[in-house]
BALOBA-1460 file (C-alpha; in Angstrom, 3 decimals):
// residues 356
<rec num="1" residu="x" x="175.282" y="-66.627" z="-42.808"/>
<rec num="2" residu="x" x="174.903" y="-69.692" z="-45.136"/>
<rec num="3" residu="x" x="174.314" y="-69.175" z="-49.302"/>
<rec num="4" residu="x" x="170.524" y="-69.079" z="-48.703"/>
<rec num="5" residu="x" x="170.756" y="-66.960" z="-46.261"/>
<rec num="6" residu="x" x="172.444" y="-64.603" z="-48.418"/>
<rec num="7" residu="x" x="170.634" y="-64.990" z="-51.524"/>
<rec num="8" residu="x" x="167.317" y="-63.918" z="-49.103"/>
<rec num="9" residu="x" x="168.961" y="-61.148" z="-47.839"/>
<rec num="10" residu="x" x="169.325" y="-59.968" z="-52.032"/>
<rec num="11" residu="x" x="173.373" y="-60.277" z="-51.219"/>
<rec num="12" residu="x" x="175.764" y="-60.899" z="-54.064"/>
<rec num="13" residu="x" x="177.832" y="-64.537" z="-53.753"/>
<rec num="14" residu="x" x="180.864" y="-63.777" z="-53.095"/>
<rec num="15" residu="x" x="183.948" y="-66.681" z="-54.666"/>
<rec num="16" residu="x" x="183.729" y="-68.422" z="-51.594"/>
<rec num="17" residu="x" x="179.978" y="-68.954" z="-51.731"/>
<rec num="18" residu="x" x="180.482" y="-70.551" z="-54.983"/>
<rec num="19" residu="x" x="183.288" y="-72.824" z="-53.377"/>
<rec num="20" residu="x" x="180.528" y="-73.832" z="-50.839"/>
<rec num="21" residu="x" x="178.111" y="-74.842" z="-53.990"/>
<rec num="22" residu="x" x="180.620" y="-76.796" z="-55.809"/>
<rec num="23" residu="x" x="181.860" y="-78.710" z="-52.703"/>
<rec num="24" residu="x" x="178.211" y="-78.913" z="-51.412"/>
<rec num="25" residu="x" x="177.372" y="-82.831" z="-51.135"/>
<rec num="26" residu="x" x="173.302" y="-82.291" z="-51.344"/>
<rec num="27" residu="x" x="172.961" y="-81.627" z="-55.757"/>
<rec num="28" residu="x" x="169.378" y="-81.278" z="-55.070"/>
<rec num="29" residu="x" x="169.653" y="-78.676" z="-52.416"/>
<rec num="30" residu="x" x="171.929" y="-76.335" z="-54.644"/>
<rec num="31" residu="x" x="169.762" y="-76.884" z="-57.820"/>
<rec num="32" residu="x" x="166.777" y="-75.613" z="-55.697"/>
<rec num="33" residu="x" x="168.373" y="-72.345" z="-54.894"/>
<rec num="34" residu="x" x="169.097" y="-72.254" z="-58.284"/>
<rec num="35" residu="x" x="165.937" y="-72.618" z="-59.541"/>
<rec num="36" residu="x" x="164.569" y="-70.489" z="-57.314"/>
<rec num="37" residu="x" x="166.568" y="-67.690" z="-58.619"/>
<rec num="38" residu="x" x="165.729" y="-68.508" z="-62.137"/>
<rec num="39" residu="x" x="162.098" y="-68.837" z="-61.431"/>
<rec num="40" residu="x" x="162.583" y="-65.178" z="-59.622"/>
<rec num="41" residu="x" x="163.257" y="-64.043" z="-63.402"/>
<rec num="42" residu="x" x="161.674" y="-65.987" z="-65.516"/>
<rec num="43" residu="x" x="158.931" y="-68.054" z="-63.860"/>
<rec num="44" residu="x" x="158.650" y="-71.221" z="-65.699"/>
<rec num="45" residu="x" x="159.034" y="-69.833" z="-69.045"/>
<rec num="46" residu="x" x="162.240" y="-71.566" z="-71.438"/>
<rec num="47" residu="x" x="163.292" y="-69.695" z="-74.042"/>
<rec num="48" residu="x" x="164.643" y="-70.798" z="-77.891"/>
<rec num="49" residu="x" x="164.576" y="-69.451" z="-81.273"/>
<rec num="50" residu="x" x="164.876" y="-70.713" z="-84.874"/>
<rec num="51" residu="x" x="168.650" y="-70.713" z="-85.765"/>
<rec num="52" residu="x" x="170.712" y="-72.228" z="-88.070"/>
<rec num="53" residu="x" x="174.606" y="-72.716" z="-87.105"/>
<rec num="54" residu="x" x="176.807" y="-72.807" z="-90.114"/>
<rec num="55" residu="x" x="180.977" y="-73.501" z="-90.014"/>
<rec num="56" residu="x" x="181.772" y="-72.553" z="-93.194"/>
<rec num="57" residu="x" x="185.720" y="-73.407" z="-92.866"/>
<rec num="58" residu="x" x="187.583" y="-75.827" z="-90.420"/>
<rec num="59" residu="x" x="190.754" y="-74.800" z="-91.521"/>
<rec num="60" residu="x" x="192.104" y="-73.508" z="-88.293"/>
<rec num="61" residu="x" x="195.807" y="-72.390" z="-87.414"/>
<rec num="62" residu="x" x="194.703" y="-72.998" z="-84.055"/>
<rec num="63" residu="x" x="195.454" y="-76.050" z="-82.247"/>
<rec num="64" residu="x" x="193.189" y="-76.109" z="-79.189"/>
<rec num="65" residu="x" x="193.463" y="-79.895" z="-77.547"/>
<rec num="66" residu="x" x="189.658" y="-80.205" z="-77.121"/>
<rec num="67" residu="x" x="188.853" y="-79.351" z="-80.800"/>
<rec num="68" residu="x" x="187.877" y="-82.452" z="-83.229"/>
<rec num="69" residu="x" x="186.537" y="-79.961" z="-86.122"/>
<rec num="70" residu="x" x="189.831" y="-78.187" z="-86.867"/>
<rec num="71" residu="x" x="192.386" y="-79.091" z="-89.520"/>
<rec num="72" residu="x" x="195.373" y="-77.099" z="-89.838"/>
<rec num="73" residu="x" x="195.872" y="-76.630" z="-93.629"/>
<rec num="74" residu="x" x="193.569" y="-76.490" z="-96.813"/>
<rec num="75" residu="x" x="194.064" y="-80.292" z="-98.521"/>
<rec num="76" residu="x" x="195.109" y="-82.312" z="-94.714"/>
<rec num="77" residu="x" x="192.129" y="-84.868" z="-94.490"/>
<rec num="78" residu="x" x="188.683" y="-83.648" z="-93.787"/>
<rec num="79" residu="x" x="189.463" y="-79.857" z="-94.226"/>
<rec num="80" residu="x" x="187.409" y="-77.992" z="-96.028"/>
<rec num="81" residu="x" x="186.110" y="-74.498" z="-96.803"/>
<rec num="82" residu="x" x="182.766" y="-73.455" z="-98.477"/>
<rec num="83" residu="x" x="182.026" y="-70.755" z="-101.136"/>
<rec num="84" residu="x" x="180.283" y="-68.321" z="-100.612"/>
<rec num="85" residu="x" x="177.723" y="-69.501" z="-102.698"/>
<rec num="86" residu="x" x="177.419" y="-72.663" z="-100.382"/>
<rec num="87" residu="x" x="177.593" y="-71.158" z="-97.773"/>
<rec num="88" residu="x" x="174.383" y="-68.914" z="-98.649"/>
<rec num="89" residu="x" x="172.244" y="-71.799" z="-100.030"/>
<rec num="90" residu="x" x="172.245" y="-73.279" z="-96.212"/>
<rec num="91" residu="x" x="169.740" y="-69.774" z="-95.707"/>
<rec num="92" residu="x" x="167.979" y="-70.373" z="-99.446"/>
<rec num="93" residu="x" x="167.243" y="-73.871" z="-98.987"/>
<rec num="94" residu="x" x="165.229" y="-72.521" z="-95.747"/>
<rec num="95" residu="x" x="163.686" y="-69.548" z="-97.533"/>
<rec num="96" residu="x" x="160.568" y="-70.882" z="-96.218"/>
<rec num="97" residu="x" x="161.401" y="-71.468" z="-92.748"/>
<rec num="98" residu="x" x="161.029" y="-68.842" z="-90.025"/>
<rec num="99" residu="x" x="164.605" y="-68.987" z="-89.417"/>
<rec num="100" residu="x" x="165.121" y="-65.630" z="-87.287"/>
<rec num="101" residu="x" x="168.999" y="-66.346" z="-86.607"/>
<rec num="102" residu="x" x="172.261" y="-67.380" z="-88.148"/>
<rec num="103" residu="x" x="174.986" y="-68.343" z="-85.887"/>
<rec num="104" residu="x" x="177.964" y="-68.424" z="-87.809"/>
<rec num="105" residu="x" x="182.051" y="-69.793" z="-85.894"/>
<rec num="106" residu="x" x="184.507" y="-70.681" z="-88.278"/>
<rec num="107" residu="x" x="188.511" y="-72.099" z="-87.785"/>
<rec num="108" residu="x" x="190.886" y="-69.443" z="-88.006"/>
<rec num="109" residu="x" x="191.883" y="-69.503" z="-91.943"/>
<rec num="110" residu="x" x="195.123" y="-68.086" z="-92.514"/>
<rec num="111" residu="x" x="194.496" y="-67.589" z="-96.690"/>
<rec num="112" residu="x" x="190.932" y="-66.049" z="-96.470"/>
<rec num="113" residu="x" x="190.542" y="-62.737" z="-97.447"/>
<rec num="114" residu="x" x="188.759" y="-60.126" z="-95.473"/>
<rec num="115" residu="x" x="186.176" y="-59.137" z="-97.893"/>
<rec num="116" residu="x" x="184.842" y="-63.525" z="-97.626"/>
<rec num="117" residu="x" x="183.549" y="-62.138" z="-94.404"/>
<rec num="118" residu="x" x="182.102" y="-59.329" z="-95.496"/>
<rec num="119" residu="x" x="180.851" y="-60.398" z="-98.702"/>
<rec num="120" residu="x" x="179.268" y="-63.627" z="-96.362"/>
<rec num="121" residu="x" x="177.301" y="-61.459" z="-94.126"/>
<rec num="122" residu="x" x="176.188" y="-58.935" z="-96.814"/>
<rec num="123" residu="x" x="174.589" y="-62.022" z="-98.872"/>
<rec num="124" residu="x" x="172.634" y="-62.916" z="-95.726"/>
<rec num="125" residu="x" x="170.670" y="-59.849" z="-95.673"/>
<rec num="126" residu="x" x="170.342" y="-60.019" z="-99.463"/>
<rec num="127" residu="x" x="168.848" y="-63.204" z="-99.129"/>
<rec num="128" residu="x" x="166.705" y="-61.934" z="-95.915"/>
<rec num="129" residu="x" x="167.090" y="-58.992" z="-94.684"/>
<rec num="130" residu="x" x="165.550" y="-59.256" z="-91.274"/>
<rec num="131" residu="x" x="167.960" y="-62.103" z="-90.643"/>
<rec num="132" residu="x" x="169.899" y="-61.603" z="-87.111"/>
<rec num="133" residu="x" x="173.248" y="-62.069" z="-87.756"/>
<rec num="134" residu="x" x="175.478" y="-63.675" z="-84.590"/>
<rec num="135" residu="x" x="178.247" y="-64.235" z="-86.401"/>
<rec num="136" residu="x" x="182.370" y="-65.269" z="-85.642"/>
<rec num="137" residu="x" x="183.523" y="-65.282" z="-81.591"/>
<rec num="138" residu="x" x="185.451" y="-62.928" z="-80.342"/>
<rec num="139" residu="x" x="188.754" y="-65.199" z="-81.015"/>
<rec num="140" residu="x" x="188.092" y="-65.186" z="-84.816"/>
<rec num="141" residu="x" x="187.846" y="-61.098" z="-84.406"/>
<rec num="142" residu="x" x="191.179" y="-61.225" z="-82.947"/>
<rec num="143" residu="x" x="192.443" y="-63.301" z="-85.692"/>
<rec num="144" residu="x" x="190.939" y="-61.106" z="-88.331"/>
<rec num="145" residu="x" x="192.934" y="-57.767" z="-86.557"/>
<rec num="146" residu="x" x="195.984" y="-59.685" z="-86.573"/>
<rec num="147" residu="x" x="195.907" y="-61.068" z="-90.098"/>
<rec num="148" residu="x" x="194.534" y="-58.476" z="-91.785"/>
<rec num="149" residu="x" x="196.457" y="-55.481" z="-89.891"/>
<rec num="150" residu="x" x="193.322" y="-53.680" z="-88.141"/>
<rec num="151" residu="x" x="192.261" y="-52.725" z="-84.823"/>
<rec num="152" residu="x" x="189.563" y="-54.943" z="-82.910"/>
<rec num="153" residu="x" x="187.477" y="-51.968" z="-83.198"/>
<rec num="154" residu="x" x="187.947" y="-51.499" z="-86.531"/>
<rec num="155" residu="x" x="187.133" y="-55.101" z="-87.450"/>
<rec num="156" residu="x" x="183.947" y="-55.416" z="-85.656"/>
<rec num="157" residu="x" x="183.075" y="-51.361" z="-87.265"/>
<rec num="158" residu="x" x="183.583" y="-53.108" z="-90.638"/>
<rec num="159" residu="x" x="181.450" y="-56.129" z="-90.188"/>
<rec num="160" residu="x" x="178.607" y="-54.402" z="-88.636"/>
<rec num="161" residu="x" x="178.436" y="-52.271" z="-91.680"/>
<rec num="162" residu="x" x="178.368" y="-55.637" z="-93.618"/>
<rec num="163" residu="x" x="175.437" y="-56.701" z="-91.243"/>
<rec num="164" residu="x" x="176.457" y="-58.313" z="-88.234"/>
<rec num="165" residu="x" x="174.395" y="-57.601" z="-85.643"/>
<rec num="166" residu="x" x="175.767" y="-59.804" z="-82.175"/>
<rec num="167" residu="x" x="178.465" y="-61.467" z="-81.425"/>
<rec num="168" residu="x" x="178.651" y="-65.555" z="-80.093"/>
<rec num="169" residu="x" x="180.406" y="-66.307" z="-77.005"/>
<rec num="170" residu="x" x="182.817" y="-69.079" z="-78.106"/>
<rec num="171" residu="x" x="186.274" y="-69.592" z="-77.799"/>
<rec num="172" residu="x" x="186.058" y="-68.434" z="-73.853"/>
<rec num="173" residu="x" x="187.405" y="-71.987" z="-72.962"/>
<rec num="174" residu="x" x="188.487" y="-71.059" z="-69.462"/>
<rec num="175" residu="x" x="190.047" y="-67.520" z="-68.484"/>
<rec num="176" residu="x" x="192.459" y="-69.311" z="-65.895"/>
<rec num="177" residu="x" x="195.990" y="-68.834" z="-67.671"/>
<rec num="178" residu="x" x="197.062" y="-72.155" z="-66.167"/>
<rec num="179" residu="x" x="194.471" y="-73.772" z="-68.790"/>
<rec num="180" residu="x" x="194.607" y="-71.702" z="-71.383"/>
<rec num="181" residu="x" x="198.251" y="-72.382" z="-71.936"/>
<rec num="182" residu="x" x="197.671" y="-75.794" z="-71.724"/>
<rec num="183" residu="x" x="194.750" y="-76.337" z="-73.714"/>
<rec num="184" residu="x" x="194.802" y="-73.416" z="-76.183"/>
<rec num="185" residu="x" x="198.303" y="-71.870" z="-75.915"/>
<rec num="186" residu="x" x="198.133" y="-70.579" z="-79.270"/>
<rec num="187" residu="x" x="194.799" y="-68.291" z="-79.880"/>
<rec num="188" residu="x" x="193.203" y="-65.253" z="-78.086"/>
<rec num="189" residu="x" x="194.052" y="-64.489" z="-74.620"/>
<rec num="190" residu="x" x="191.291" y="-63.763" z="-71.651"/>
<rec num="191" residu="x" x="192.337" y="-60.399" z="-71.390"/>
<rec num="192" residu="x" x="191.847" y="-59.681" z="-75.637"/>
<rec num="193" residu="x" x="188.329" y="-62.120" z="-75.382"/>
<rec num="194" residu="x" x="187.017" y="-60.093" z="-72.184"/>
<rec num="195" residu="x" x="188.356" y="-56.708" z="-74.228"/>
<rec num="196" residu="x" x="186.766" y="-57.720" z="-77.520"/>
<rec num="197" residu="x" x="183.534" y="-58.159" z="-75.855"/>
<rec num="198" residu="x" x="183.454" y="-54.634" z="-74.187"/>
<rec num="199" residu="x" x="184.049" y="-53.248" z="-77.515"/>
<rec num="200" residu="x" x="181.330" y="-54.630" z="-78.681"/>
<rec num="201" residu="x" x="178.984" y="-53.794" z="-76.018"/>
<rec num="202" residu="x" x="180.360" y="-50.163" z="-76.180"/>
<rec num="203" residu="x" x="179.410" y="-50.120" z="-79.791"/>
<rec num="204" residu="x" x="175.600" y="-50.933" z="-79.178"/>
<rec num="205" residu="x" x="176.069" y="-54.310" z="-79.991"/>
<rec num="206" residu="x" x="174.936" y="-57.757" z="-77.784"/>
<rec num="207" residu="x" x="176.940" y="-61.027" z="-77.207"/>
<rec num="208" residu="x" x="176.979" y="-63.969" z="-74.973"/>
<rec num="209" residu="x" x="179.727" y="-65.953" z="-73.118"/>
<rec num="210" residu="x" x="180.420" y="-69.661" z="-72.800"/>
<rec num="211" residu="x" x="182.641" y="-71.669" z="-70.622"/>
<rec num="212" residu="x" x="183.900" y="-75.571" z="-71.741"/>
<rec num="213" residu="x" x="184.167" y="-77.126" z="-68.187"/>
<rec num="214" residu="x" x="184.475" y="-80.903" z="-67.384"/>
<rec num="215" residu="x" x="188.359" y="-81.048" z="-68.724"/>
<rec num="216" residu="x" x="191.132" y="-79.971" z="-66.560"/>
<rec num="217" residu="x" x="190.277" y="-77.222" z="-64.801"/>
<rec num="218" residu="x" x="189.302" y="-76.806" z="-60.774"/>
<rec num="219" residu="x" x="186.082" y="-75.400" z="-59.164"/>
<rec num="220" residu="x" x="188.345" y="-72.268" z="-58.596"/>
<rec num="221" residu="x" x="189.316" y="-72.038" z="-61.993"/>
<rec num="222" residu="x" x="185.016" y="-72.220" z="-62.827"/>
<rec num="223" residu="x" x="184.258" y="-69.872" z="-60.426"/>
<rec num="224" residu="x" x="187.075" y="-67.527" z="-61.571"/>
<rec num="225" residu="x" x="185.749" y="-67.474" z="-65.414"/>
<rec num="226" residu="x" x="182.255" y="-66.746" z="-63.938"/>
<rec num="227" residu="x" x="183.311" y="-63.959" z="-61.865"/>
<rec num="228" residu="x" x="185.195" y="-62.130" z="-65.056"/>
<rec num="229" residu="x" x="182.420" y="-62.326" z="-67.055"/>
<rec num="230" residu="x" x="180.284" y="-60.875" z="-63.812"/>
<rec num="231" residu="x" x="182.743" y="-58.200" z="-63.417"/>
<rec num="232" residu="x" x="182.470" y="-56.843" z="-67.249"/>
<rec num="233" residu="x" x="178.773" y="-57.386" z="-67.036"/>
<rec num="234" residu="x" x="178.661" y="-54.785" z="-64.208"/>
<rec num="235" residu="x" x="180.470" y="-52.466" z="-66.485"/>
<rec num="236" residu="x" x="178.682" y="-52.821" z="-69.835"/>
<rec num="237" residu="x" x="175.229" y="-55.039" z="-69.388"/>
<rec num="238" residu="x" x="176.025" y="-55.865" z="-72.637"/>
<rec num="239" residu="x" x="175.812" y="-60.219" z="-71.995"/>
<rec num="240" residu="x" x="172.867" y="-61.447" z="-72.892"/>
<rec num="241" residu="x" x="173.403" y="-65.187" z="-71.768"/>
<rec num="242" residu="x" x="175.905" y="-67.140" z="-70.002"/>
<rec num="243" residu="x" x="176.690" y="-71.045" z="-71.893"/>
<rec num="244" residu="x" x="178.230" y="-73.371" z="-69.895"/>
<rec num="245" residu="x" x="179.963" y="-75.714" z="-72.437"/>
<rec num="246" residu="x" x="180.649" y="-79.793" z="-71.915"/>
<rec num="247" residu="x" x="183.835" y="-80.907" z="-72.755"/>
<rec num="248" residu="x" x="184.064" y="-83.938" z="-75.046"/>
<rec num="249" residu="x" x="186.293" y="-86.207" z="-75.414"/>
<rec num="250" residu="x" x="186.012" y="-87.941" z="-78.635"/>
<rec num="251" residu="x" x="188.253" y="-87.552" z="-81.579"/>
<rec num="252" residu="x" x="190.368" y="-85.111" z="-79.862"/>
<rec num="253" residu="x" x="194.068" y="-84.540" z="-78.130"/>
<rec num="254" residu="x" x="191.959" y="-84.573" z="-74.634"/>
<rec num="255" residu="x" x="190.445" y="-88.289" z="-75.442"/>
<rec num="256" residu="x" x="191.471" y="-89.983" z="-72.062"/>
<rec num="257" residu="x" x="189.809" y="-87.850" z="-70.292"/>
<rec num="258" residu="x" x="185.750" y="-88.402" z="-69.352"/>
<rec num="259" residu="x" x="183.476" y="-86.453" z="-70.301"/>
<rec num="260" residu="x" x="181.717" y="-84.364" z="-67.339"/>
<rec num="261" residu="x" x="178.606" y="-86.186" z="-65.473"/>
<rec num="262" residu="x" x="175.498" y="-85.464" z="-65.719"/>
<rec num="263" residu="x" x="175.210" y="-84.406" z="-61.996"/>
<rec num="264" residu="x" x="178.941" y="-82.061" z="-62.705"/>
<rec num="265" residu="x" x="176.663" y="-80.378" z="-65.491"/>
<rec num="266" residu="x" x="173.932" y="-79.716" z="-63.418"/>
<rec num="267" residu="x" x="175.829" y="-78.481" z="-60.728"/>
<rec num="268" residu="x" x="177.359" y="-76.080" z="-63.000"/>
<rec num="269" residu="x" x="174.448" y="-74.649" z="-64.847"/>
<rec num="270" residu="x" x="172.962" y="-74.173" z="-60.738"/>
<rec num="271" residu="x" x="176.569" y="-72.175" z="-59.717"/>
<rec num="272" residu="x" x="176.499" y="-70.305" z="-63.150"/>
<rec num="273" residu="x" x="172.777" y="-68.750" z="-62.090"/>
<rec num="274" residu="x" x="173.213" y="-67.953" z="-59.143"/>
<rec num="275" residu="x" x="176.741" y="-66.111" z="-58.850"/>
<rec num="276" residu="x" x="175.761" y="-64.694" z="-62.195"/>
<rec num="277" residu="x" x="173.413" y="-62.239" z="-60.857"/>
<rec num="278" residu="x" x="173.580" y="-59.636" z="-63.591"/>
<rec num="279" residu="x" x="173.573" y="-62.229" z="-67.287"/>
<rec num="280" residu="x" x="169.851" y="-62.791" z="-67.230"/>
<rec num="281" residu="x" x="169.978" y="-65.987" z="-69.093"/>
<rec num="282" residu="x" x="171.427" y="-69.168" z="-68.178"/>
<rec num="283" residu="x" x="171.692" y="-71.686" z="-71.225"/>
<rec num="284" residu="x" x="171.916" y="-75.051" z="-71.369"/>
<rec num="285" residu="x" x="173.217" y="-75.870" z="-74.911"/>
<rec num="286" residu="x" x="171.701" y="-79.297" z="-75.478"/>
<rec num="287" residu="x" x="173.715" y="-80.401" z="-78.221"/>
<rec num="288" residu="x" x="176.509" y="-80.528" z="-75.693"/>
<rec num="289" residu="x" x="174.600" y="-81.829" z="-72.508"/>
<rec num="290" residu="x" x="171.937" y="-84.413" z="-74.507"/>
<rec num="291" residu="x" x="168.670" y="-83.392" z="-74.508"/>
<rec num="292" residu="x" x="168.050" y="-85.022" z="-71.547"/>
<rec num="293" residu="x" x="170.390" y="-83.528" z="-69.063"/>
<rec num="294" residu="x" x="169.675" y="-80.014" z="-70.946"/>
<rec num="295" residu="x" x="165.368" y="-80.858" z="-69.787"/>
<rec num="296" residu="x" x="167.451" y="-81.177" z="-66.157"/>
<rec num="297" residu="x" x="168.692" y="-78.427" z="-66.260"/>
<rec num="298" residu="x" x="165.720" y="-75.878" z="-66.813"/>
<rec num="299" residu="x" x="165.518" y="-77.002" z="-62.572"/>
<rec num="300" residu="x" x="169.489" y="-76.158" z="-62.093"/>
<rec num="301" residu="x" x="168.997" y="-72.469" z="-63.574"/>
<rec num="302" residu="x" x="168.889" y="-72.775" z="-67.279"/>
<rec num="303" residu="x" x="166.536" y="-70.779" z="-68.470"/>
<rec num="304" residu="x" x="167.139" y="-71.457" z="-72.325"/>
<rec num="305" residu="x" x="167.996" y="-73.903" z="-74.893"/>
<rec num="306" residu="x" x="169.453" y="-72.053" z="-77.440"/>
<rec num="307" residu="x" x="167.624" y="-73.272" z="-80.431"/>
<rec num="308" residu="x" x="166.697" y="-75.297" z="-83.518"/>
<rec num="309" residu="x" x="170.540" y="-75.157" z="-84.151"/>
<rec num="310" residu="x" x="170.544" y="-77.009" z="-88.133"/>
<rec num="311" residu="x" x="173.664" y="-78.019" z="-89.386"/>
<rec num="312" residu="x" x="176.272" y="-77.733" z="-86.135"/>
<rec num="313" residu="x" x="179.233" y="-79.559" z="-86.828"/>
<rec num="314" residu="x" x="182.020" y="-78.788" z="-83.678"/>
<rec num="315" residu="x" x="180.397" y="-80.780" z="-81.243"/>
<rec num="316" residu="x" x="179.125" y="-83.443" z="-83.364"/>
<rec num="317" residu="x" x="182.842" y="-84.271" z="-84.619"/>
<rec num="318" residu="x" x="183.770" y="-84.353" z="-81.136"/>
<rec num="319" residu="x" x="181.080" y="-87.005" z="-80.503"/>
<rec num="320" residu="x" x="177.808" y="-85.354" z="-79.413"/>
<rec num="321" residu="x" x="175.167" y="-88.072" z="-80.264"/>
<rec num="322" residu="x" x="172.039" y="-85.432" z="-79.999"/>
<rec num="323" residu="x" x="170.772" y="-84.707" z="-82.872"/>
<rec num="324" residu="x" x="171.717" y="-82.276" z="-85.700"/>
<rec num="325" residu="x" x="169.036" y="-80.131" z="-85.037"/>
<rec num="326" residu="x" x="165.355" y="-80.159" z="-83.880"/>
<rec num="327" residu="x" x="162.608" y="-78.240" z="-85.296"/>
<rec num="328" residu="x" x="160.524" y="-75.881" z="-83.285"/>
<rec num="329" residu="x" x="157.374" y="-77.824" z="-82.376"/>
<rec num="330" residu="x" x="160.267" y="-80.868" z="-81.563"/>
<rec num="331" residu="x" x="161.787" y="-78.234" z="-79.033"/>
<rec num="332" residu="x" x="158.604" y="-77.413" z="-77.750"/>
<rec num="333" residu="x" x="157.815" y="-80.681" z="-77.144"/>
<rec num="334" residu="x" x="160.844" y="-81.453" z="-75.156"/>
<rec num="335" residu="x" x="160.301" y="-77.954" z="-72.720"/>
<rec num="336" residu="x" x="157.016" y="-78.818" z="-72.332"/>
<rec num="337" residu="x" x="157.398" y="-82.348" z="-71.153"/>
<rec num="338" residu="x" x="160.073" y="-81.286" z="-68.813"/>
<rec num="339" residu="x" x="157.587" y="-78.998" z="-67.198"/>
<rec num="340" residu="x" x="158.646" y="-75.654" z="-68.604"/>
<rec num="341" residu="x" x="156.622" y="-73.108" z="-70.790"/>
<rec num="342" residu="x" x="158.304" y="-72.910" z="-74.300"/>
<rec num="343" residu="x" x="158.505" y="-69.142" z="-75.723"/>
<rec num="344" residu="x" x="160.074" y="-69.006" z="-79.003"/>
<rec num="345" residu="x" x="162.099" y="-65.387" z="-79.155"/>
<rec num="346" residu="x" x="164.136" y="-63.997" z="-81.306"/>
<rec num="347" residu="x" x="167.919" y="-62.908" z="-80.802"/>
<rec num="348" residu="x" x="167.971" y="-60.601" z="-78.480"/>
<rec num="349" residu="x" x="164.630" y="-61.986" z="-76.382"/>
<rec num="350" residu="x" x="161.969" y="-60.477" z="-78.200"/>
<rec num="351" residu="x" x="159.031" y="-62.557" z="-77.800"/>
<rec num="352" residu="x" x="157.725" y="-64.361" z="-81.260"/>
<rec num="353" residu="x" x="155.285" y="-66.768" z="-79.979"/>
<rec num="354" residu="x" x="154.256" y="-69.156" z="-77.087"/>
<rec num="355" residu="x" x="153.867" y="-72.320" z="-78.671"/>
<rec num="356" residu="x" x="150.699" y="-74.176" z="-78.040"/>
């Protein structure tokens, strides 16, 4: 029985199937089962919301090979860390905005105190209270245990009483321990990340996963990270959307490499939706694909685009040449001329409004 076969019969891909789609020479033939399965979900409707993404240190005692934004001290070139005060005027200077989300990743500080964090999120929901708050990835949580002497649990407990309300998928990288010890030996392992992320989901909470592919890892090592984040999906439901994430190479310890092709990142948005039966969202992040490739992919499986995403810095030191953000009726625009209905939500897929 071939993959379509299977996917008729309402069978569950199996690692091998996905070996099949990544080795499969016809591109077009596996983004059409792939769109067929996203189409089975969500018809032609794209989703995105209004978000702002603030980095409010890239001090980082981290040092992941891929990463451009990190510096390793306070006063090494380019390092910097925002007050609090700063940090809150990014969400005053859009009082007026319907901004319904802040996404919030920072380095790993080692001089911070925990109360910055707390005192962060509080004066977001002073500022506006109905602000959804997906804030610091499940490596930063592990961090924040370590340094400060807490429990995972106890961190995240702590925060959400300071507001947070989801948690980002970052700092997944790849779960392979072959890559992870050669591309980020030094921060949260796949077993704490996967961990972190049940906790969360046990405590009522959301979050997402990524994966950065187009670096050094194999099709095995892809399909492997998919089928973790599959596995703790069947046990919690708590995953809201899976990210595939495109390496870059610019300004980093990884610079020789390439940067993943168009037709890799297409592929891998069309694997990620259909063994991902049980995430019911398949993004394609289009500050790391280009806004072209990310219009591609809403007929590979992607079903979202994240969003407006003002002020991201990460993948713009690394070399992203999309822009720094995009307004709504701009993002509109672009689902629309790819074909797509656009349906602004908010956070956690509440429809706000189907743009005209």
């Amino acid at each position: 029985m071939d993959v379509a076969d299977r996917l008729d019969a309402g069978e569950r891909l199996s690692f091998d199937d996905g070996i099949r789609l990544f080795e499969a020479p016809d591109l077009l033939a596996v983004g059409w089962l792939a769109n067929r399965e996203r189409e089975r979900r969500h018809a032609g409707d794209t989703f995105f919301n209004h978000n702002i993404r603030i980095e409010a240190t890239n001090v980082c005692v981290a040092s992941c090979l891929f990463c451009a934004f990190a510096r390793l001290k306070p006063g090494d070139p380019g390092a910097y860390t925002m007050s609090l005060e700063q940090v809150w005027d990014k969400l005053r200077q859009r009082q007026d905005q319907s901004v319904t989300e802040i996404h919030v990743v920072n380095g790993l500080h080692p001089d911070l105190p925990f109360s910055y964090y707390l005192e962060l999120l509080q004066g977001f929901k002073r500022i506006r209270p109905d602000v959804h708050l997906k804030c610091f990835t499940a490596v930063e949580i592990a961090f924040f245990a370590d340094l400060y002497g807490m429990s995972d649990k106890q961190v995240l407990l702590e925060l959400r009483d300071a507001g947070l309300d989801s948690l980002p998928g970052g700092g997944a990288e790849i779960f392979a321990e072959r890559v992870r010890r050669k591309i980020s030996h030094d921060k949260c392992g796949t077993e704490r990340y996967l961990a972190i992320h049940r906790t969360v989901h046990r405590l009522g909470m959301r979050s997402n996963v990524t994966m950065l592919y187009g670096h050094i890892e194999t099709p095995a090592e892809r399909l492997d990270h998919m089928l973790r984040a599959r596995d703790l999906q069947d046990d919690t439901g708590g995953f809201q959307a899976f990210i595939p994430l495109a390496f870059h190479p610019d300004n980093n310890q990884m610079r020789k490499l390439p940067a993943p092709t168009a037709a890799d990142t297409l592929r891998v948005h069309a694997v990620a939706r259909l063994l991902l039966d049980n995430i019911p969202h398949i993004k394609a992040f289009w500050i790391a694909t280009g806004v072209d490739v990310a219009q591609a992919a809403l007929w590979f499986g992607a079903d979202d685009l994240d969003g407006t995403v003002h002020e991201e810095r990460i993948y713009h030191m690394a070399g992203a040449r999309t822009p720094e953000g995009m307004t709504t009726n701009e993002i509109g625009r672009l689902i629309r001329a790819a074909g797509r209905r656009p349906i602004e939500r908010d956070t956690l897929y509440n429809v706000l409004s189907v743009p005209v």
